[in-house]
C-alpha positions in Angstrom: 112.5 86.9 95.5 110.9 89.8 97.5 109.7 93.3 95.8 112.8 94.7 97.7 115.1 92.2 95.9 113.6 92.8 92.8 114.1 96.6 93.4 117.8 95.9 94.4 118.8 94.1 91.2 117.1 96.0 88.9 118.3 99.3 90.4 122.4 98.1 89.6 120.9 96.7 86.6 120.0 100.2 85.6 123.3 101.4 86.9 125.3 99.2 84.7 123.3 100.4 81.7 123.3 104.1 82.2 119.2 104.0 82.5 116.9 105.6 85.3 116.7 103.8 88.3 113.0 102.2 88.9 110.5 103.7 91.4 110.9 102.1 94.8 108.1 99.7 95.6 105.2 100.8 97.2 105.3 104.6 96.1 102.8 104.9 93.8 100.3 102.7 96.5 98.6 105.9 98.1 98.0 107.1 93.8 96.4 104.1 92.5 93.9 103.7 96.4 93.1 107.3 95.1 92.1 106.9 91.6 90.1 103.8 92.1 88.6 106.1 95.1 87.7 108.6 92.2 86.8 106.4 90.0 84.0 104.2 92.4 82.5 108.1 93.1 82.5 109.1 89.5 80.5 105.7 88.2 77.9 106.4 91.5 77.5 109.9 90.2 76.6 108.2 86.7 74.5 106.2 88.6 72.5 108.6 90.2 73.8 107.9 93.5 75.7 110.0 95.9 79.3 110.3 95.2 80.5 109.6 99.1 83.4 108.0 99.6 82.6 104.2 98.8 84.4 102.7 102.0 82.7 104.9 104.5 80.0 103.1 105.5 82.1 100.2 105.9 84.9 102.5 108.2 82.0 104.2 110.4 80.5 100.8 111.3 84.1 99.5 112.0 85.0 102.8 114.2 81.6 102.4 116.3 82.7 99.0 117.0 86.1 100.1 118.9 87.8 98.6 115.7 87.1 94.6 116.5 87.2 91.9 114.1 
């Protein structure tokens, strides 16, 4: 069963019982890439080093590279 079925039937499920429907999958995605952004700059500024985002490096060298594989 997909995440979109599992939505499906636990949405009428709700329905039937008089309960709040569930979040739609994928919404909270962008939140959670966030925090775990915030969190890998908070332990670096523990660390002593500098709090830059921790995929940078990673997306400069990539964008340099005309985005190949």
């Amino acid at each position: 069963m997909t995440a979109i079925e599992q939505y499906l039937v636990d949405t009428y499920r709700a329905a039937q019982h008089g309960t709040p429907p569930p979040p739609p999958p994928g919404r909270d995605d962008l939140a959670a890439l966030r925090a775990l952004r915030t969190e890998a700059q908070f332990t670096a500024v523990l660390d002593g080093r500098p709090a830059t985002h921790p995929w940078l490096h990673a997306l400069t060298r990539r964008l340099h590279r005309g985005g190949a594989c």
